[in-house]
mmCIF entry with sequence, helices, sheets and N, C-alpha, C, O atoms, coordinates in Angstrom:
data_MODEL
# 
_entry.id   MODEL 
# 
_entity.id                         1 
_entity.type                       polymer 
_entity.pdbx_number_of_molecules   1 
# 
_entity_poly.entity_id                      1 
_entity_poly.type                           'polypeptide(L)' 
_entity_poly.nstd_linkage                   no 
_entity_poly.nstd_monomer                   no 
_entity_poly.pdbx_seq_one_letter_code       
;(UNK)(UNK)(UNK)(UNK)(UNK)(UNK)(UNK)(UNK)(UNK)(UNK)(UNK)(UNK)(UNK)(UNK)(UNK)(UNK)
(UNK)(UNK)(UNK)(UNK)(UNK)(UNK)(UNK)(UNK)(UNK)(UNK)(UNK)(UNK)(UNK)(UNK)(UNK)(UNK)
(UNK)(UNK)(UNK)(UNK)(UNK)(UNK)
;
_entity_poly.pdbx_seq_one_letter_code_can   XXXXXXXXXXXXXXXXXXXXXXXXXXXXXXXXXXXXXX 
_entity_poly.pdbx_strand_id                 A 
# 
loop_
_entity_poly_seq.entity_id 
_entity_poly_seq.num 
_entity_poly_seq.mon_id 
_entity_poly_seq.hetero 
1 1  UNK n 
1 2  UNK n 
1 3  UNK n 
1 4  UNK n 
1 5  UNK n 
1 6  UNK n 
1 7  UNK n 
1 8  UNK n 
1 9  UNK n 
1 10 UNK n 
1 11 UNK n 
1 12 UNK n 
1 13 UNK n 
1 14 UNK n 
1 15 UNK n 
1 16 UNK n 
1 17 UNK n 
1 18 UNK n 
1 19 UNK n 
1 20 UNK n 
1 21 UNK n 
1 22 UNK n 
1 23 UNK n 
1 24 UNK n 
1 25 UNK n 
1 26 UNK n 
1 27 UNK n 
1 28 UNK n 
1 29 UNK n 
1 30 UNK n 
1 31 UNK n 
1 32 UNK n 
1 33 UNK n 
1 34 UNK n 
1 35 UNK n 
1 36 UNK n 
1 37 UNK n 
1 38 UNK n 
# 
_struct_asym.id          A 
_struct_asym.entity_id   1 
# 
loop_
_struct_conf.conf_type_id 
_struct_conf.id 
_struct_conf.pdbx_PDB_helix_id 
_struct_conf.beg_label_comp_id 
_struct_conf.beg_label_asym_id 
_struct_conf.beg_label_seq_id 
_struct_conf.pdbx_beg_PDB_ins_code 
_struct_conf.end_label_comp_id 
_struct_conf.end_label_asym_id 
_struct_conf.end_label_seq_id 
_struct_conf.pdbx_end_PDB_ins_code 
_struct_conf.beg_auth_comp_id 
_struct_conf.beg_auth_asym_id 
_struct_conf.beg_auth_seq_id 
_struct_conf.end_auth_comp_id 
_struct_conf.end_auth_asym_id 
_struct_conf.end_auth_seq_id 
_struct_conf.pdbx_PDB_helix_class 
_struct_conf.details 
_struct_conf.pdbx_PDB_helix_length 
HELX_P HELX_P1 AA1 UNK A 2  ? UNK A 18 ? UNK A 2  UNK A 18 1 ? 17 
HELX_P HELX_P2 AA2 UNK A 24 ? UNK A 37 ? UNK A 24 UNK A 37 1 ? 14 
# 
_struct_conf_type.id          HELX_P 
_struct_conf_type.criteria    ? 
_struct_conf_type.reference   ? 
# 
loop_
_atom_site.group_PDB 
_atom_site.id 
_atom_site.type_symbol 
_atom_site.label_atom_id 
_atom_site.label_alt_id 
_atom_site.label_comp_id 
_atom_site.label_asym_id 
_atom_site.label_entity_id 
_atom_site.label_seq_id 
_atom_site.pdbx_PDB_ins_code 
_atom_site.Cartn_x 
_atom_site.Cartn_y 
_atom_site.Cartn_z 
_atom_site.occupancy 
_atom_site.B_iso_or_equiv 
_atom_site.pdbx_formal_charge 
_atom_site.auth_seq_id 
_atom_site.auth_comp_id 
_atom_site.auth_asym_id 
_atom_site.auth_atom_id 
_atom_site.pdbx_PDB_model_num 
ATOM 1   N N  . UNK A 1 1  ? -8.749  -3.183  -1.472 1.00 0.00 ? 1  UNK A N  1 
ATOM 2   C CA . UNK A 1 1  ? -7.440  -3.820  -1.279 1.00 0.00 ? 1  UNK A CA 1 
ATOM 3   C C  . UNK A 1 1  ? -6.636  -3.072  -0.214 1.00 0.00 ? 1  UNK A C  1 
ATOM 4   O O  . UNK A 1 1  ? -6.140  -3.709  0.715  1.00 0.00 ? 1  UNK A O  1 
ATOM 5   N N  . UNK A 1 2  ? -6.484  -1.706  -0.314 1.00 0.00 ? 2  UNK A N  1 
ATOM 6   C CA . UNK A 1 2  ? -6.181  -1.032  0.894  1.00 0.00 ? 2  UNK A CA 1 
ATOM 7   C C  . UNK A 1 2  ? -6.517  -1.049  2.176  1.00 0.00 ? 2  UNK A C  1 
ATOM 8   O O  . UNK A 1 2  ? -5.763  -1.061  3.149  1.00 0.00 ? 2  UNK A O  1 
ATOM 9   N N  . UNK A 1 3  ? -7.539  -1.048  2.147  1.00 0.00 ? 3  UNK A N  1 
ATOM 10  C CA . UNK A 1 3  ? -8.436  -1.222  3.288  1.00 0.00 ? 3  UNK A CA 1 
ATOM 11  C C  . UNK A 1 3  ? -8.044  -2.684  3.922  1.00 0.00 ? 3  UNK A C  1 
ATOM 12  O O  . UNK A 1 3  ? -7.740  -2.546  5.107  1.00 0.00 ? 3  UNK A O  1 
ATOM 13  N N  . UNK A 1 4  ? -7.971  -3.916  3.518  1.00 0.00 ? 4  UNK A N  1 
ATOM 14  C CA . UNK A 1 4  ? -7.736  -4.997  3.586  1.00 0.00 ? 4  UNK A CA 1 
ATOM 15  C C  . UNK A 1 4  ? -5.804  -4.540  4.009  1.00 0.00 ? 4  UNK A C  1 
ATOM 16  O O  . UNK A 1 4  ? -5.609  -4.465  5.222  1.00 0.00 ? 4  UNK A O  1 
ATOM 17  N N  . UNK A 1 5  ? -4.969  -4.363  3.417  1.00 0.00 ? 5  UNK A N  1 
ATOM 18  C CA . UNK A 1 5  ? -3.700  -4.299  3.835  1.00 0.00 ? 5  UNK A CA 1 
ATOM 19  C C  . UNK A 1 5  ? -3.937  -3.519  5.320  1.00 0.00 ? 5  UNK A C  1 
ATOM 20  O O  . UNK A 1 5  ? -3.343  -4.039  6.264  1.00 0.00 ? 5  UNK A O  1 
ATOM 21  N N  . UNK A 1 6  ? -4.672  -2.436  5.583  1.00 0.00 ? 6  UNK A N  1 
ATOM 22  C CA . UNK A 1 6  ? -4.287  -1.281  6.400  1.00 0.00 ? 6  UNK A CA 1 
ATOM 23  C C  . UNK A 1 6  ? -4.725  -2.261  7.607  1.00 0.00 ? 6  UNK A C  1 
ATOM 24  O O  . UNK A 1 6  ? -4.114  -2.432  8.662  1.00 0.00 ? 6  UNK A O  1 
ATOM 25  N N  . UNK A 1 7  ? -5.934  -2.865  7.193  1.00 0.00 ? 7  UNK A N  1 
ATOM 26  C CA . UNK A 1 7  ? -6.728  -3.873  8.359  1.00 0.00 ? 7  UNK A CA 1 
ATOM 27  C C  . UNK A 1 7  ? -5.493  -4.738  9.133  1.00 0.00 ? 7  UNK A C  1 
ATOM 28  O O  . UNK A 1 7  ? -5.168  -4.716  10.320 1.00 0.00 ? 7  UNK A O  1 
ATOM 29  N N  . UNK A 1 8  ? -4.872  -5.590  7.877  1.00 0.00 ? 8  UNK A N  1 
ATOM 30  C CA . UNK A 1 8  ? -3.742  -6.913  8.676  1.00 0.00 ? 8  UNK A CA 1 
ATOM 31  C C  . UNK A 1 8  ? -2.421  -5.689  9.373  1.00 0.00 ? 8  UNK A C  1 
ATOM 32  O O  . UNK A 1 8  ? -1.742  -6.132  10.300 1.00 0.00 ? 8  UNK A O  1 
ATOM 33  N N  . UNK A 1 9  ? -2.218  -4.647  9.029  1.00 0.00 ? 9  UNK A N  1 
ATOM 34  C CA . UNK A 1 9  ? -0.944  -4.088  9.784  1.00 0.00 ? 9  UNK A CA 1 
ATOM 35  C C  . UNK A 1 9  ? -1.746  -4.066  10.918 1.00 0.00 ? 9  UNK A C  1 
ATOM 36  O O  . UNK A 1 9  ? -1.334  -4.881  11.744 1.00 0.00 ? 9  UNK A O  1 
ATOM 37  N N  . UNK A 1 10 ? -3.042  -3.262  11.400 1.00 0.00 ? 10 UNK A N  1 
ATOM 38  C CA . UNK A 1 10 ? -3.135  -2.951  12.544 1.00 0.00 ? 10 UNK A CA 1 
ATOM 39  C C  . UNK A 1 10 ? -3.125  -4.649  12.988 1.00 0.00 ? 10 UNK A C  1 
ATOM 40  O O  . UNK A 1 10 ? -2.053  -5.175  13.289 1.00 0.00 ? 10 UNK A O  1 
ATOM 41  N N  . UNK A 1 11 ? -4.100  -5.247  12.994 1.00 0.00 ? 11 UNK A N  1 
ATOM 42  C CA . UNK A 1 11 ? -4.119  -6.777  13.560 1.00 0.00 ? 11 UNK A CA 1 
ATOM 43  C C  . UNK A 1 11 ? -2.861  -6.921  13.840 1.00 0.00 ? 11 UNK A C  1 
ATOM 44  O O  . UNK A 1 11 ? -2.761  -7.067  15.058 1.00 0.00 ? 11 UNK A O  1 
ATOM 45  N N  . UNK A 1 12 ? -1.699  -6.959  13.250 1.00 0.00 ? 12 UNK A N  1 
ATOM 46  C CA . UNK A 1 12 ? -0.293  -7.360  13.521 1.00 0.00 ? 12 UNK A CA 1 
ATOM 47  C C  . UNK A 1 12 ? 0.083   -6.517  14.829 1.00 0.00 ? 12 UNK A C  1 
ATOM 48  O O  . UNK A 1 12 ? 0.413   -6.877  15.959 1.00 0.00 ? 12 UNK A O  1 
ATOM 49  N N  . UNK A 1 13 ? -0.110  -5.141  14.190 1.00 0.00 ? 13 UNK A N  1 
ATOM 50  C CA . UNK A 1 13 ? 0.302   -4.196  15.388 1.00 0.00 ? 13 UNK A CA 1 
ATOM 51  C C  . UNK A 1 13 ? -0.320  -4.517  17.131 1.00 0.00 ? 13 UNK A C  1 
ATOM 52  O O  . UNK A 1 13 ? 0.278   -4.540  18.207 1.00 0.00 ? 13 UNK A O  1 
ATOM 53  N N  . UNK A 1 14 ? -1.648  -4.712  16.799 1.00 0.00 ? 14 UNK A N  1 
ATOM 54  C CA . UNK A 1 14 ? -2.460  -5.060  17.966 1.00 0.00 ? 14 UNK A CA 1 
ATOM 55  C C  . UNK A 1 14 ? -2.110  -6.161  18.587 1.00 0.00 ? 14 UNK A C  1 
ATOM 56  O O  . UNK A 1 14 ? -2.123  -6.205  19.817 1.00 0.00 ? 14 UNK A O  1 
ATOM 57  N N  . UNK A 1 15 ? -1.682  -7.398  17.698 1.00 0.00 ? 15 UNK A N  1 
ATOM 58  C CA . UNK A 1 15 ? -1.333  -8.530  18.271 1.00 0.00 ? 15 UNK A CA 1 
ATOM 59  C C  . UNK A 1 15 ? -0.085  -8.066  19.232 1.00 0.00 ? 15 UNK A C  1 
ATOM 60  O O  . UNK A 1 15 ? -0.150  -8.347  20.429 1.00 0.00 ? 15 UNK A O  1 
ATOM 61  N N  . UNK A 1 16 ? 1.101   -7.325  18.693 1.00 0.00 ? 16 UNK A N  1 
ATOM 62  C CA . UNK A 1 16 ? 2.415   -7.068  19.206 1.00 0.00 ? 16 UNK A CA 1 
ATOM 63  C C  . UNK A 1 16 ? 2.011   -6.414  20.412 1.00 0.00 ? 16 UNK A C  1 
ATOM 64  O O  . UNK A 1 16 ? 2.535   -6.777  21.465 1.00 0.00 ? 16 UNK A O  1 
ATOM 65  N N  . UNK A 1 17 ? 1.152   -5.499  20.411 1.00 0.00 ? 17 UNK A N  1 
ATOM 66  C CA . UNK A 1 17 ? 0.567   -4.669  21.481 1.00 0.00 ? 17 UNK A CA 1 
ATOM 67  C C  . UNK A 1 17 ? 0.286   -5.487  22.958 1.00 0.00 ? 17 UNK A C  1 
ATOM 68  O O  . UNK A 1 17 ? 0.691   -4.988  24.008 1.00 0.00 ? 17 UNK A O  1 
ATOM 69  N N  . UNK A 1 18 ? -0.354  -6.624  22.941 1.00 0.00 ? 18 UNK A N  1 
ATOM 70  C CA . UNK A 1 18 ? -1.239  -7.108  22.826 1.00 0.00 ? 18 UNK A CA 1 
ATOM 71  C C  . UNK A 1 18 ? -0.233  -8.087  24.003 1.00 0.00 ? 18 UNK A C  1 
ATOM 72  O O  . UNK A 1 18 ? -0.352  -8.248  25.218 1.00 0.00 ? 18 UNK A O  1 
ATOM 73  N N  . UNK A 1 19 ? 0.917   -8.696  22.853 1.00 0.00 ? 19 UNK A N  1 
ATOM 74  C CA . UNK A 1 19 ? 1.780   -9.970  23.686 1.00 0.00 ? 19 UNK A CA 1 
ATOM 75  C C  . UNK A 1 19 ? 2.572   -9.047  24.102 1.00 0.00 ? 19 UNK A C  1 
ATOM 76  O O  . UNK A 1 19 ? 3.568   -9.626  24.537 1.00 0.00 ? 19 UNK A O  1 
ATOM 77  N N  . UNK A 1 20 ? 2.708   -7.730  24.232 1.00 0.00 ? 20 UNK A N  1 
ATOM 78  C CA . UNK A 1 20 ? 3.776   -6.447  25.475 1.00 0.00 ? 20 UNK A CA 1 
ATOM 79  C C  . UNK A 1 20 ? 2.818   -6.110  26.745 1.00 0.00 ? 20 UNK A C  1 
ATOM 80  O O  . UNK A 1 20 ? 3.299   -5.704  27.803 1.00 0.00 ? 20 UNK A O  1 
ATOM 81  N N  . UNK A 1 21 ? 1.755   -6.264  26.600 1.00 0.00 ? 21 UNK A N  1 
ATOM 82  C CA . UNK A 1 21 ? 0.819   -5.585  28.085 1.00 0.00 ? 21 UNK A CA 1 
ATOM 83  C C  . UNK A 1 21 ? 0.691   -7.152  29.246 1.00 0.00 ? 21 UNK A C  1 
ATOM 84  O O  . UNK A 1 21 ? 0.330   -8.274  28.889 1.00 0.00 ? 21 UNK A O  1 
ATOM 85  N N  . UNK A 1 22 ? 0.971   -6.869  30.167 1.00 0.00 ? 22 UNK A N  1 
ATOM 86  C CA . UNK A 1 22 ? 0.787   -7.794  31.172 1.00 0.00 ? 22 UNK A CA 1 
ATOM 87  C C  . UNK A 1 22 ? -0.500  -8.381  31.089 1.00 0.00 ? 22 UNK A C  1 
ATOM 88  O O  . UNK A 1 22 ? -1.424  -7.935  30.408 1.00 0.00 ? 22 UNK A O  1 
ATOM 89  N N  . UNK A 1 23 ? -0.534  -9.364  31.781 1.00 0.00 ? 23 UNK A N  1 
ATOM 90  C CA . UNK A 1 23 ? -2.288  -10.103 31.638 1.00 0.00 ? 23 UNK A CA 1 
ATOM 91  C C  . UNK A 1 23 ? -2.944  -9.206  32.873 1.00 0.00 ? 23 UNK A C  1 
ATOM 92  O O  . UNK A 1 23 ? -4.158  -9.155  32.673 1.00 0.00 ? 23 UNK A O  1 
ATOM 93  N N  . UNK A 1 24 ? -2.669  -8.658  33.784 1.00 0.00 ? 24 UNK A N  1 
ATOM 94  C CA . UNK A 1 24 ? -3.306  -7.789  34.610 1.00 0.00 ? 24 UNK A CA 1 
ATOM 95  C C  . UNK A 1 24 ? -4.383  -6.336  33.936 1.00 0.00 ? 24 UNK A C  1 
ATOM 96  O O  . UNK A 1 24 ? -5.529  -5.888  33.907 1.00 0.00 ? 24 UNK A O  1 
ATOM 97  N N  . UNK A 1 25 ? -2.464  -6.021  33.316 1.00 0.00 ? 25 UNK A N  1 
ATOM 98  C CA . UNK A 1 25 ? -3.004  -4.922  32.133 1.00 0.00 ? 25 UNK A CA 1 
ATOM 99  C C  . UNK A 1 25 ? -4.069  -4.938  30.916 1.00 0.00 ? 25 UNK A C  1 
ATOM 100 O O  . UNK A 1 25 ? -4.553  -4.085  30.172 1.00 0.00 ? 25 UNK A O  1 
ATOM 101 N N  . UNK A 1 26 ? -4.206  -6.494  31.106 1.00 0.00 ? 26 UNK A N  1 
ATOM 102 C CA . UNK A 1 26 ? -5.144  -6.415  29.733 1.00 0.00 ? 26 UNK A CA 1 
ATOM 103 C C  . UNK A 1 26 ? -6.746  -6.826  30.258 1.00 0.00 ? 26 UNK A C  1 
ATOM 104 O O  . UNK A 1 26 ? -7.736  -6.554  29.579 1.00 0.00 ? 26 UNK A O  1 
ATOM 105 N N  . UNK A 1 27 ? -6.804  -7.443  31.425 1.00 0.00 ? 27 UNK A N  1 
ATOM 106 C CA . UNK A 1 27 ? -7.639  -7.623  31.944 1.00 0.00 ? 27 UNK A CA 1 
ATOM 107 C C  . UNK A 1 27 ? -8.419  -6.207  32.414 1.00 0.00 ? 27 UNK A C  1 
ATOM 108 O O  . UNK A 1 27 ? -9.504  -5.885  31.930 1.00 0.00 ? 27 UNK A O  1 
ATOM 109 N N  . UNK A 1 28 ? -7.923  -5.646  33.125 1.00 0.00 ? 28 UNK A N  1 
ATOM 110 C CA . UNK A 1 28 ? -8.845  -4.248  33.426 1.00 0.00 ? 28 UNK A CA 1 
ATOM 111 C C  . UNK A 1 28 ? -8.990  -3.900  32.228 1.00 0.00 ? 28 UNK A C  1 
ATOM 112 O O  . UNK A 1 28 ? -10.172 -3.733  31.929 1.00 0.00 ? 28 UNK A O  1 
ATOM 113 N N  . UNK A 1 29 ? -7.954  -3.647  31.072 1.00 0.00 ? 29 UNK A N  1 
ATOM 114 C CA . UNK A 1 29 ? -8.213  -2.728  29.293 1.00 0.00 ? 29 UNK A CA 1 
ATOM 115 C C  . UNK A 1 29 ? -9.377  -3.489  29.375 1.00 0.00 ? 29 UNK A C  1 
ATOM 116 O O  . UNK A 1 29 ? -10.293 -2.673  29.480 1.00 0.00 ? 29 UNK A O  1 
ATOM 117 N N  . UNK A 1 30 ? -9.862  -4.707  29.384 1.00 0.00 ? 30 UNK A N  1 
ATOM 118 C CA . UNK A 1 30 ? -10.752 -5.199  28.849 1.00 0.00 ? 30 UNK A CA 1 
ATOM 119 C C  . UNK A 1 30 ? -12.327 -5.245  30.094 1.00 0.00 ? 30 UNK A C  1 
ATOM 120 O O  . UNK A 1 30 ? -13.390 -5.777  29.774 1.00 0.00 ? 30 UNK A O  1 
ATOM 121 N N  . UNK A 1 31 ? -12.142 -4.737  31.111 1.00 0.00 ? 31 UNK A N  1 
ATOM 122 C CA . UNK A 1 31 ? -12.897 -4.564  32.087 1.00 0.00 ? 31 UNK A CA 1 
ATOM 123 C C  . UNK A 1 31 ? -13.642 -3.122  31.499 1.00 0.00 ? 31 UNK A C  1 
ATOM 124 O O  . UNK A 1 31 ? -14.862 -2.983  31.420 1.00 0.00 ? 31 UNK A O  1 
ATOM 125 N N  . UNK A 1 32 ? -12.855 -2.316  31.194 1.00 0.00 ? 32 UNK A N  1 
ATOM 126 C CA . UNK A 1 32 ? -12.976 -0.647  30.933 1.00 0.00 ? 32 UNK A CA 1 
ATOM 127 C C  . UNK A 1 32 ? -14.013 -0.779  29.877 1.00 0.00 ? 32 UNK A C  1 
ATOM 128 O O  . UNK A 1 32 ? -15.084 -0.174  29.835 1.00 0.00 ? 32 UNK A O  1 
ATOM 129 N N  . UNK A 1 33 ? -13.430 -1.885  28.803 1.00 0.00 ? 33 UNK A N  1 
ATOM 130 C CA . UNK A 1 33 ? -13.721 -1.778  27.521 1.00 0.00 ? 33 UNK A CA 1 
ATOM 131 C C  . UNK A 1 33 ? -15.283 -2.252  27.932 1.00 0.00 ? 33 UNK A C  1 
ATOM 132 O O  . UNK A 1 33 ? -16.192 -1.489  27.605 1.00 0.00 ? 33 UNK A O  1 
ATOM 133 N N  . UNK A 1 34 ? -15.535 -3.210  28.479 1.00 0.00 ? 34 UNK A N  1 
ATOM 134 C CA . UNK A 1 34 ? -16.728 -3.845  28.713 1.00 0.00 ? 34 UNK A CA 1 
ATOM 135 C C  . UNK A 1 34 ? -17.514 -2.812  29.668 1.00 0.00 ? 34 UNK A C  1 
ATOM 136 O O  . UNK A 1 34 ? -18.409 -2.439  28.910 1.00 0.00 ? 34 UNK A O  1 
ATOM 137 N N  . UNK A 1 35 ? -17.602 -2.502  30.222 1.00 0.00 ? 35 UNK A N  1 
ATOM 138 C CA . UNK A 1 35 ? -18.213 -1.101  30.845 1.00 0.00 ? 35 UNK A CA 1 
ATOM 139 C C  . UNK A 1 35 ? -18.705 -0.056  30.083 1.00 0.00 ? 35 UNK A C  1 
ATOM 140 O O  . UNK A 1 35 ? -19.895 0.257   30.056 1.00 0.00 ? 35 UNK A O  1 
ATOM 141 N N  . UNK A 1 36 ? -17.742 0.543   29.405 1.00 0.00 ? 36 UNK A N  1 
ATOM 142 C CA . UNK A 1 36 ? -17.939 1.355   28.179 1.00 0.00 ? 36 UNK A CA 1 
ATOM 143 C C  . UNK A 1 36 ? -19.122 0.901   27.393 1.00 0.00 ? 36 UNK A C  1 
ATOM 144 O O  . UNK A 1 36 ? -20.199 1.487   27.281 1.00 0.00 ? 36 UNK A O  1 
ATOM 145 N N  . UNK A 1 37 ? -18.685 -0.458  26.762 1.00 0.00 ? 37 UNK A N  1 
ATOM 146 C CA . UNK A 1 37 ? -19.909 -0.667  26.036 1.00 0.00 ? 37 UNK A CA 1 
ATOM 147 C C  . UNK A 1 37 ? -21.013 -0.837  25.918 1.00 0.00 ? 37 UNK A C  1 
ATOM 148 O O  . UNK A 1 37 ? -21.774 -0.854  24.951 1.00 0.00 ? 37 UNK A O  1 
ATOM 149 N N  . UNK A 1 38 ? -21.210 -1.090  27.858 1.00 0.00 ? 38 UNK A N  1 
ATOM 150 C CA . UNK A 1 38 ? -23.049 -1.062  28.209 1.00 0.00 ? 38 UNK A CA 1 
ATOM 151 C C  . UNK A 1 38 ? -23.484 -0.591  28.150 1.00 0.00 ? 38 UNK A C  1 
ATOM 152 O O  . UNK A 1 38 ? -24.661 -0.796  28.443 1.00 0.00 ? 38 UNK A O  1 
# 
């Protein structure tokens, strides 16, 4: 049940995160991210 609450704050948090970073900004985060993971 904790685990489940702690999960939806971050999701919330991330979302807020998320609609504050420019679409530029999120595009490279997500360029980096995809690099990383190869």
């Amino acid at each position: 049940m904790k685990a489940i609450l702690m999960f939806g704050m971050m999701d919330k948090t991330w979302s807020v995160v998320i609609r504050c970073l420019d679409d530029k900004e999120l595009m490279e985060m997500a360029k980096k991210v995809g690099l990383e993971r190869r």
